[in-house]
C-alpha positions in Angstrom: 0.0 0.0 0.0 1.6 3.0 -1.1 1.7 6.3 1.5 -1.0 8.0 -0.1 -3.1 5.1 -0.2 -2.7 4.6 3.5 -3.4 7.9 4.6 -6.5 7.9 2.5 -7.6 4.7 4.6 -6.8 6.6 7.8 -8.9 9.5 7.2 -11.6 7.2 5.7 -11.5 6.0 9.2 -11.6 9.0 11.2 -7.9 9.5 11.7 -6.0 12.7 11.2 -3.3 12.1 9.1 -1.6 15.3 10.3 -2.3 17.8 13.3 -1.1 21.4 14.2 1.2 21.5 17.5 1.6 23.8 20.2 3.7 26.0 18.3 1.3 26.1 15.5 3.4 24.1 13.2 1.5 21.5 11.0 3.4 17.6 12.1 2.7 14.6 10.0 1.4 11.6 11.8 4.3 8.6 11.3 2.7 5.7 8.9 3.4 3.0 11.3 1.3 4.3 13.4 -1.6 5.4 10.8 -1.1 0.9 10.1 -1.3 0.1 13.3 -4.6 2.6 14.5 -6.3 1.7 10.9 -6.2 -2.0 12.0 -7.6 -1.4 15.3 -10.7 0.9 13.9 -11.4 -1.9 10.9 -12.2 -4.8 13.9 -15.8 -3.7 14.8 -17.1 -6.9 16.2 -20.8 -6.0 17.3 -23.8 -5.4 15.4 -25.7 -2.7 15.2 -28.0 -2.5 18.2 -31.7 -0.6 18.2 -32.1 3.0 19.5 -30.3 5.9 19.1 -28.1 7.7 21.5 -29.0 9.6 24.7 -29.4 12.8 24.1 -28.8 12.9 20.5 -31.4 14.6 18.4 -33.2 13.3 15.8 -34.3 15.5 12.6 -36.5 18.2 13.6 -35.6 18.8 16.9 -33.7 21.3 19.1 -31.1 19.3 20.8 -30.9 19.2 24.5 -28.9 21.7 26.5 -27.3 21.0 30.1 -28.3 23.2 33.0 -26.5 26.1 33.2 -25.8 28.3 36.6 -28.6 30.7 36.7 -26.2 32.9 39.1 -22.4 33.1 38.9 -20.3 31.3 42.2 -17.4 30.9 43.5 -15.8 27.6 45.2 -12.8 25.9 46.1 -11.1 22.9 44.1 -9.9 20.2 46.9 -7.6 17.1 46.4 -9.8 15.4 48.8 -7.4 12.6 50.1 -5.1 15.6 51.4 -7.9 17.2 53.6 -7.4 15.7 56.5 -9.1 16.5 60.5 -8.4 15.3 63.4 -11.1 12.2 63.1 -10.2 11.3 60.1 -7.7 7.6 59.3 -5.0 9.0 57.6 -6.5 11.0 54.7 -9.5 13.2 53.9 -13.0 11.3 53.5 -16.3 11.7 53.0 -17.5 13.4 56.7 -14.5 15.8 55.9 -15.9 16.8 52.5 -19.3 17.4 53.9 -18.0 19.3 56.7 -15.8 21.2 54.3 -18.5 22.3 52.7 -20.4 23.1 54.9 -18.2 25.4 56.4 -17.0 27.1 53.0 -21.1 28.0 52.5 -21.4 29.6 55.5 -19.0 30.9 56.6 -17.4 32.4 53.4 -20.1 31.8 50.9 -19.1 29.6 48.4 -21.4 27.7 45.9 -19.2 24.5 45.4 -16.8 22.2 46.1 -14.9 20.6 43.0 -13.2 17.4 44.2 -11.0 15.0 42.8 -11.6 11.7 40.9 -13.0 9.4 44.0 -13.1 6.1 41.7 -12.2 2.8 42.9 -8.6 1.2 43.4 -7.7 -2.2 43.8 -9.4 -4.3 46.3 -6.0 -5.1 47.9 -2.8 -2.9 48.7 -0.7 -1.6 47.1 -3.4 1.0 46.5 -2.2 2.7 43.1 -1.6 6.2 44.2 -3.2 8.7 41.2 -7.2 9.1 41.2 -6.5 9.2 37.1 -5.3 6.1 36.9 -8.1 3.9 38.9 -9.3 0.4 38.4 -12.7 1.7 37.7 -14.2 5.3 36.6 -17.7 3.7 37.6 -17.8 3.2 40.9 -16.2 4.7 43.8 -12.9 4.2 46.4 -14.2 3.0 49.8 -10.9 4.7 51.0 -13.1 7.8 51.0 -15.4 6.3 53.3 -16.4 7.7 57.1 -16.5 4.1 59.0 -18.0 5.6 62.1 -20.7 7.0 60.0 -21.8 3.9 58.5 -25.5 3.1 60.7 -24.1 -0.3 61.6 -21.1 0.8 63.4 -23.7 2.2 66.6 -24.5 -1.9 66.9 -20.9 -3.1 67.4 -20.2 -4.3 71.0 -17.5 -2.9 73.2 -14.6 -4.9 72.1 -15.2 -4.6 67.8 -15.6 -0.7 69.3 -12.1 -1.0 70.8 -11.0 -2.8 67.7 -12.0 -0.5 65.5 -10.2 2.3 67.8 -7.1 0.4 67.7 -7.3 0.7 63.9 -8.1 4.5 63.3 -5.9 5.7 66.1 -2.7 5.6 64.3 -3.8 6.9 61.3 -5.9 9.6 63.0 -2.1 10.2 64.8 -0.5 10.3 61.3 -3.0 13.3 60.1 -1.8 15.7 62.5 1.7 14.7 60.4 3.0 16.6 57.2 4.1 12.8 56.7 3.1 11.8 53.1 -0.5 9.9 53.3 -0.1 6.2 53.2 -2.6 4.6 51.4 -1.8 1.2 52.1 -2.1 2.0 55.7 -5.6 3.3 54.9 -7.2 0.7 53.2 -5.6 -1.9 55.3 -7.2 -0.8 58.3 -10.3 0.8 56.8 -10.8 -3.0 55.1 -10.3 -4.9 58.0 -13.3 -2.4 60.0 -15.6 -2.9 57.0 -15.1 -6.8 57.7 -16.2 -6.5 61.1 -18.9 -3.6 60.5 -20.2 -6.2 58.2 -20.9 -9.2 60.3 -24.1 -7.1 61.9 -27.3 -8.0 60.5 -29.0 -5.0 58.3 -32.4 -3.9 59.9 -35.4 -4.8 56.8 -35.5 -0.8 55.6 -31.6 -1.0 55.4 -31.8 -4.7 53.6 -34.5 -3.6 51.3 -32.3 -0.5 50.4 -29.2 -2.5 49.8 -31.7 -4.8 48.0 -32.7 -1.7 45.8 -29.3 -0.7 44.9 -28.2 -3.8 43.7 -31.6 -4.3 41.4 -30.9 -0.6 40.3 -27.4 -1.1 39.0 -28.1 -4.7 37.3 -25.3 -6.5 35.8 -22.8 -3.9 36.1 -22.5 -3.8 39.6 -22.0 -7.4 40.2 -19.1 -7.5 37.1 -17.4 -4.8 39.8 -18.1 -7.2 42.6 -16.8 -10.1 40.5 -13.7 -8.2 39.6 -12.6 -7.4 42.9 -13.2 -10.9 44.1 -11.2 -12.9 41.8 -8.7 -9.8 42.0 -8.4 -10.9 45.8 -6.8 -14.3 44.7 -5.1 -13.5 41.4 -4.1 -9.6 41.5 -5.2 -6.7 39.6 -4.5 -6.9 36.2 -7.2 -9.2 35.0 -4.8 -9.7 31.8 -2.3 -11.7 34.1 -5.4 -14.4 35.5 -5.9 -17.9 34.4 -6.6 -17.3 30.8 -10.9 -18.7 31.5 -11.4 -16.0 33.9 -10.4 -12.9 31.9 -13.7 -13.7 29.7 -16.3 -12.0 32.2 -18.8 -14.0 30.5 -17.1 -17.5 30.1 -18.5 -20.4 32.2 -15.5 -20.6 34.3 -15.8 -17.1 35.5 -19.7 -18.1 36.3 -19.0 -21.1 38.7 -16.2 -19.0 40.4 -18.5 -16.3 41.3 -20.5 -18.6 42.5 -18.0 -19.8 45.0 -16.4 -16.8 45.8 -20.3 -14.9 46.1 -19.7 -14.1 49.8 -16.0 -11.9 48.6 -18.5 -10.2 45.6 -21.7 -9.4 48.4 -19.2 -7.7 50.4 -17.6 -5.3 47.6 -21.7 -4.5 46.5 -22.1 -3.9 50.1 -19.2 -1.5 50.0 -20.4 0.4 47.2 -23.7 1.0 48.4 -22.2 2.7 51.5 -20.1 4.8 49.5 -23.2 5.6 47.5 -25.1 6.9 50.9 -21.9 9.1 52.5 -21.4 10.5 48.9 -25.0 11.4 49.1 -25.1 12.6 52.4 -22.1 15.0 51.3 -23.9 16.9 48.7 -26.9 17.2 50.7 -24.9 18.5 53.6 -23.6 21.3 51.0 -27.1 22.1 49.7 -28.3 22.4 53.4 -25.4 24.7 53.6 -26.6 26.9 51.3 -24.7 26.3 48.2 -26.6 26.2 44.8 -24.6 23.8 43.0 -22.6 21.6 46.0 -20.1 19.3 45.1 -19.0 18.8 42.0 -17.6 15.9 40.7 -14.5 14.7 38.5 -14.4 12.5 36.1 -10.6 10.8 35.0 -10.1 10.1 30.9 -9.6 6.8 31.5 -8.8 3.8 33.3 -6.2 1.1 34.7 -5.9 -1.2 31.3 -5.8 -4.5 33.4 -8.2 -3.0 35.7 -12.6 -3.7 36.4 -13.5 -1.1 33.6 -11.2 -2.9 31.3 -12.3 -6.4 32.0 -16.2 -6.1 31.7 -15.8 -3.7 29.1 -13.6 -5.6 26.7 -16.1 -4.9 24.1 -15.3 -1.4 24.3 -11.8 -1.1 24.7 -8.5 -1.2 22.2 -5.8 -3.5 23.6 -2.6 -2.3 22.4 -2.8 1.3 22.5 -3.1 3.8 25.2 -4.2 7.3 25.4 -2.5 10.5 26.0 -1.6 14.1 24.3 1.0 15.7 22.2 3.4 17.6 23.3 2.1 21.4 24.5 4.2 24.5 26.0 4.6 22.5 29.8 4.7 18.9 29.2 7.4 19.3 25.9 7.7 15.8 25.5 3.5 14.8 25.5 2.5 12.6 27.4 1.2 8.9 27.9 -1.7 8.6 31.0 -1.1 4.3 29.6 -5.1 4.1 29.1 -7.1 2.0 26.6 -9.0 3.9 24.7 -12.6 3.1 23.9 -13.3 2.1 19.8 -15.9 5.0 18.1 -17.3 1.9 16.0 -17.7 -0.1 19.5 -19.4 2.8 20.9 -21.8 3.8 18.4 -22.8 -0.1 17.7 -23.9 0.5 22.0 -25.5 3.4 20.7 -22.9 5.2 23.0 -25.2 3.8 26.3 -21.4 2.9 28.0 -20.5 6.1 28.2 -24.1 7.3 29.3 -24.1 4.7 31.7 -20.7 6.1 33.2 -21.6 9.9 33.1 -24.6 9.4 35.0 -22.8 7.0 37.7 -20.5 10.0 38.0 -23.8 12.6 39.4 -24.9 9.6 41.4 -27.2 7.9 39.0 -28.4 4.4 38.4 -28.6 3.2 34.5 -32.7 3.4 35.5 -32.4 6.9 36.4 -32.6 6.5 40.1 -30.7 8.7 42.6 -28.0 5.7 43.9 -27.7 7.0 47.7 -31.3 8.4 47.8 -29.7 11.8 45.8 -28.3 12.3 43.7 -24.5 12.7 44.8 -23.1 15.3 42.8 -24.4 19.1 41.9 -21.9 19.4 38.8 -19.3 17.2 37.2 -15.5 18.2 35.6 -14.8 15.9 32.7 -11.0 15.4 33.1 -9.8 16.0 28.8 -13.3 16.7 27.5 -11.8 16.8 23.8 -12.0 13.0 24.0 -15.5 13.5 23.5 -14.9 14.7 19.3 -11.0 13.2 19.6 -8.4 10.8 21.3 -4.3 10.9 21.2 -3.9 7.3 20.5 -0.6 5.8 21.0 0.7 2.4 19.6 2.5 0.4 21.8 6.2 0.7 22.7 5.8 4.1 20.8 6.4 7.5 22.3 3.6 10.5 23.3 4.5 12.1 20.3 4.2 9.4 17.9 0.5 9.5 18.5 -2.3 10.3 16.2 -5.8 11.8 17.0 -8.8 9.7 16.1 -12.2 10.8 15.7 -15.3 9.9 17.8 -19.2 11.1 17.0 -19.2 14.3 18.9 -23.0 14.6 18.5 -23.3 11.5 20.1 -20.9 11.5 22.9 -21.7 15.4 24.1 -25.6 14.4 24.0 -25.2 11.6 26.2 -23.3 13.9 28.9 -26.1 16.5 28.5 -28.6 14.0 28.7 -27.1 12.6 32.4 -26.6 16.1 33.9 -30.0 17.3 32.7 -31.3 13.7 34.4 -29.2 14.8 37.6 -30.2 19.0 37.1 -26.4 19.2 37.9 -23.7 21.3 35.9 -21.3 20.1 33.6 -18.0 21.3 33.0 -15.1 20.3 30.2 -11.4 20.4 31.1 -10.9 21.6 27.9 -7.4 23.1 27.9 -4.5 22.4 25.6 -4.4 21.5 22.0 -8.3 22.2 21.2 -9.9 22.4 17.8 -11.6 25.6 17.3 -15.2 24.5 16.9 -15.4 22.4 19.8 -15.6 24.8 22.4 -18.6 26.4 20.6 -20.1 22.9 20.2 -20.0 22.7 24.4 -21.4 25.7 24.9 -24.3 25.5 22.6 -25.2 22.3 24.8 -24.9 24.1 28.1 -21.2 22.3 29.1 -18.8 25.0 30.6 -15.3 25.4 29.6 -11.9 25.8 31.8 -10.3 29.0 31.5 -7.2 28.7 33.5 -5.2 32.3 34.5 -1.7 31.1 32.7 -3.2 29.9 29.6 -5.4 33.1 28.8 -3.7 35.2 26.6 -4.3 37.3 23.7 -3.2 38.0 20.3 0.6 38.8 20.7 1.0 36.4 24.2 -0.1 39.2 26.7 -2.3 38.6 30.1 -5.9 38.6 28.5 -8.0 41.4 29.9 -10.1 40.3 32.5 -13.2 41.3 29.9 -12.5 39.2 27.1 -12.6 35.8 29.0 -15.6 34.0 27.9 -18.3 33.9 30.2 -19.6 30.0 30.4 -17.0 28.5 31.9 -15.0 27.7 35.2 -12.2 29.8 36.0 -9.0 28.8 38.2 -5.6 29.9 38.4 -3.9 26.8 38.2 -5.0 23.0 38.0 -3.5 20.0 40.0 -1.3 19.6 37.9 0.5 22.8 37.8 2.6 24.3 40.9 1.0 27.0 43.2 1.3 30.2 42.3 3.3 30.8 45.0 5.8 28.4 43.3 5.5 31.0 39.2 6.3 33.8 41.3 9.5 32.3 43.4 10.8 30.5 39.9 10.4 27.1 41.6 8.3 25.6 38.7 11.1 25.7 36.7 13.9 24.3 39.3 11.5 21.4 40.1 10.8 20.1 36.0 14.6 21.0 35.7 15.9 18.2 38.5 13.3 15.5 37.3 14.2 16.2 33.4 11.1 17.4 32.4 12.4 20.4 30.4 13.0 20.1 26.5 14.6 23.3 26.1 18.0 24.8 27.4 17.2 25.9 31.4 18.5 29.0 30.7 15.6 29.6 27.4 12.9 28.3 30.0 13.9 30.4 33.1 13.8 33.8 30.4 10.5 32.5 29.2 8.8 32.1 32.6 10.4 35.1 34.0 9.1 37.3 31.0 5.4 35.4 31.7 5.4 36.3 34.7 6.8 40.1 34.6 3.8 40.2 32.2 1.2 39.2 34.5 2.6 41.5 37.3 2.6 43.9 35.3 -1.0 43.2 34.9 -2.5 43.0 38.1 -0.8 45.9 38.6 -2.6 47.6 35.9 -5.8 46.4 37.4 -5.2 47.6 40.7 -4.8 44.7 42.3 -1.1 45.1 43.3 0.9 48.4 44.3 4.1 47.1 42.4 5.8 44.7 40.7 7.6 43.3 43.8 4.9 41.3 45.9 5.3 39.2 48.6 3.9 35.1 47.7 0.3 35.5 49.7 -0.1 39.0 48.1 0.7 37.6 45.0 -2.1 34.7 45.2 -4.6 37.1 46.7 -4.1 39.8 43.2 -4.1 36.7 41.1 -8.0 35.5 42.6 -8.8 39.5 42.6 -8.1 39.2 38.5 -10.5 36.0 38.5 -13.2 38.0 40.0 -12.7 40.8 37.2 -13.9 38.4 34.9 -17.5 37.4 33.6 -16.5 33.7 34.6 -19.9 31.9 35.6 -18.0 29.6 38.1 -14.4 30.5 40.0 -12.4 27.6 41.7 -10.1 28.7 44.2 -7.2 26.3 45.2 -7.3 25.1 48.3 -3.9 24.0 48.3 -3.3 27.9 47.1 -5.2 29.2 49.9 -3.1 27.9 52.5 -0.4 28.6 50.6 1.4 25.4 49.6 4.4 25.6 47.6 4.5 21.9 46.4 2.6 20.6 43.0 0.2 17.6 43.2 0.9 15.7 40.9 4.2 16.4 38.2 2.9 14.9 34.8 6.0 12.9 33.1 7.2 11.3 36.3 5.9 8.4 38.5 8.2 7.6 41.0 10.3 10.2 40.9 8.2 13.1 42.4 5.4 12.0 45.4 2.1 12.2 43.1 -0.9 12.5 44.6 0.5 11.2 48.1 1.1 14.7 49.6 -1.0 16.6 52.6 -2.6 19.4 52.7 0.6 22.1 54.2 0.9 25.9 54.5 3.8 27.3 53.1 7.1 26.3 55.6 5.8 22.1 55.4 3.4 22.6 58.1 0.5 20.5 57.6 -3.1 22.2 57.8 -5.9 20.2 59.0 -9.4 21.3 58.5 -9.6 22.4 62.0 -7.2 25.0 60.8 -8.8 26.4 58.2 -10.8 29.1 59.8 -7.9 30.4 61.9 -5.6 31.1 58.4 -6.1 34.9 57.5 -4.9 33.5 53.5 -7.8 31.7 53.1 -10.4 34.5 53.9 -8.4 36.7 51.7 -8.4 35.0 49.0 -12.1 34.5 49.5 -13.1 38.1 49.5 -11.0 38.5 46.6 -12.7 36.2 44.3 -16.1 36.9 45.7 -14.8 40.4 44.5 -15.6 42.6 48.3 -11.6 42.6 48.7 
């Protein structure tokens, strides 16, 4: 087959057989990888099924629109895991988060709370650290859970009480630490509670809910169970089991389940307790006073060996993983090592997977049904919402930027996420920064999805600050993102020192220190222009409070504030490009000299109600 021949069978296909880059420069797409992504896309191995796709019109009609904030709000964005109080084992969980918010409506008036991805792990430690890398997008991480707040744990007897202390004591010890959480630790104790919690008989209203939860959620829910039973005896990555087991519907995998029913009961039990404290979360915010609550996040993908992959082997590409080119701070792209889903797959399901998985993510039932009596979420962040029209797929063994973008039915895909947040009356917002095609933004907003206007993207025509009144007005506005440093960290020069010593830079230090030093003597210069700083020489905590007070200048219906900002950490989240060489996603919530902040603290730290006011614009 000759080059042009190839590429013709590419695009036929709904590959781009060329893209433009960061830098604006057209870059051909390799032909191995246009062979290898053509032979994927030509294996469509399911027929056509009835029905069309949630939320897709049909001719004549006005398609369906997400709700959309009647008012604009303000709220903060939490790694949830690093918010830890004094009750809590080790991490944040879900009685923090409701107390959070709680607190955050009341006391300074904010409308939300945007957390991040709670999805399940494995069933067994080592607990993978990254919530965007789980072993399921579909259900949740019982790490999150509040085990004194589970009704069952008032009918334990005096020694499973003393038990139970002897388990949370340590961990409750450790969160007074700026010790990096332990996971592990976590779910080894939290797992061995759950064991005993679970030995006392469910009162009828509580069986016949349980009972309700499990009819609800049909076959899906049990595949999870399933999964994280046989992953018990044989690990995590399904692709490494006795070869009968990794076909979910093969009859060895039937008779197992049988025998191992007890191990899958216990994980549905799990999940419907999650269900209820997620639940009880969002209606804790709402009783607060805040008009939207907490909103959810939703990861790109997940764990390739993991439960998603394994029931959903219809769905997903073996062989390829999912990730983006390169862009101005990750120089080299990047490779998040998740499957991606096949458009042909997807639209023979008439897309219902991933309608089935957006409304899981607001709390939702395939039926419609509110899973934890609520629903559980008042808006949701979709993590990479350009994987709704497109995908960075990677061959295997190939690097991030031998990728090529392949197309998916964006009609299809964006009607079945309005369709689950207009079932939920929730928001929906679309991380959609980086490499994004010009129409697509338009497409969202025409169906009510926000967009994610982040401070150090927005420029204008020849790379300047953008004025506060030309950012658009539908969408969620934040200074950074979890995986960007603290702006504390742009104004010191420490972003650059940390990519530097883990080798993340792909330009001469001395090129990328000029570069960041001239961004940021433009954006001083800009908030001074605004008023919002005397001078060009500001202190870090001045420096954050200007940055919020530009936010609030904008017509932005929804500002997250960092709370990890707020307190004034200096330390980035999560460092795309490295694994173990940086601590992702494993560090606590500190103030600015390592000190860690509990939620306790909160209200005593005169940063956090400055930054507040600012964004709420009476600063």
């Amino acid at each position: 087959m000759s080059n042009a021949e190839l590429r013709q069978r590419a695009e036929a296909l709904g590959v781009q057989v060329t893209y433009w880059d960061w830098q604006g420069r057209e870059t051909t797409v390799p032909d191995e990888t246009l062979q290898a992504i053509a032979a994927a896309l030509e294996d469509v191995t399911l027929p056509e099924q009835p029905g069309s796709p949630p939320g897709k019109r049909t001719a004549g009609t006005q398609p369906a629109v997400a709700p959309v904030p009647g008012q604009r709000s303000w709220g903060f964005t939490v790694q949830l895991y690093s918010l830890r109080s004094r009750a809590s084992w080790g991490q944040g969980d879900l009685r923090d988060l409701a107390e959070f918010a709680a607190w955050a409506a009341r006391d300074l008036g904010a409308g939300f709370v945007l957390i991040n991805p709670l999805h399940a792990a494995e069933p067994l430690p080592p607990v993978s650290p990254s919530p965007y890398l789980p072993m399921s997008r579909r259900w949740i991480s019982p790490l999150y859970l509040r085990i004194e707040d589970i009704p069952e744990f008032a009918e334990l007897n005096f020694p499973e009480r003393t038990r139970l202390a002897a388990l949370g004591n340590p961990l409750r010890a450790a969160s007074g630490t700026a010790a990096l959480i332990d996971r592990d630790a976590v779910w080894l104790a939290k797992r061995t509670a759950l064991e005993i919690v679970r030995k006392v008989p469910l009162s009828p209203p509580r069986q016949a809910s349980l009972d309700a939860f499990r009819v609800r959620n049909g076959p899906a829910l049990d595949d999870w169970g399933t999964w994280c039973a046989f992953a018990e005896v044989h690990g995590p990555d399904y692709r490494t089991w006795p070869v009968p087991l990794r076909d979910p519907r093969s009859a060895e995998t039937y008779v197992l389940r049988g025998d191992l029913s007890t191990r899958v009961d216990f994980h549905v039990w799990v999940q419907w307790l999650v269900a209820e404290q997620t639940a009880a979360a969002q209606a804790s915010a709402r009783a607060a006073g805040m008009p939207i609550g907490i909103v959810a996040d939703l990861a790109v993908g997940a764990h390739p060996g993991g439960a998603d992959a394994w029931a959903g082997q219809h769905v997903y590409v073996p062989g390829f993983s999912v990730g983006a080119p390169p862009d101005e701070f990750n120089q080299r792209g990047q490779d998040w090592t998740l499957m991606p889903p096949h458009p042909g797959r997807l639209a023979a399901l008439s897309y219902r997977p991933l309608a089935d998985l957006v409304g899981s993510a607001f709390g939702l039932a395939p039926d419609g049904a509110a899973l934890g009596g609520a629903p559980s979420a008042g808006g949701l962040r979709i993590d990479h919402t350009m994987g709704l029209s497109r995908l960075w797929w990677i061959p295997a063994g190939q690097p991030p930027w031998a990728g090529a973008y392949v197309r998916y039915d964006a009609e299809a895909t964006i009607g079945a996420v309005v369709a689950s947040a207009t079932a939920a009356d929730a928001v929906a917002i679309g991380e959609d920064l980086g490499t994004v095609e010009p129409w697509l933004r338009g497409a969202l907003a025409a169906r009510g999805v926000l967009g994610t206007s982040v401070l150090w993207f927005e420029r204008g025509w020849a790379g300047e600050p953008l004025a506060p009144q030309w950012w658009r007005r539908n969408c969620l506005a934040t200074v950074s993102t979890h995986d960007m440093p603290p702006a504390a960290a742009f104004l010191t020069g420490q972003q650059v020192t940390e990519r530097l010593a883990l080798g993340l830079l792909a330009r001469p230090e001395a090129e990328e220190r000029a570069e960041a030093a001239k961004a940021l003597d433009d954006w001083l210069r800009a908030l001074v222009g605004e008023g919002l700083l005397p001078s060009r020489d500001p202190d870090p905590d001045t420096f954050t409070v200007a940055l919020y007070g530009y936010l609030a200048k904008t017509p932005a219906l929804m500002i997250g504030v960092s709370l990890a900002e707020a307190v004034g950490e200096r330390r980035s989240q999560n460092m795309p490009g490295t694994t173990t060489e940086y601590p992702n996603w494993r560090l606590p919530l500190c103030g600015p000299g390592g000190e860690p902040v509990l939620l306790e603290d909160l209200p005593s730290i005169p940063l956090v109600r400055a930054v507040a006011g600012a964004v709420a614009g009476s600063a």
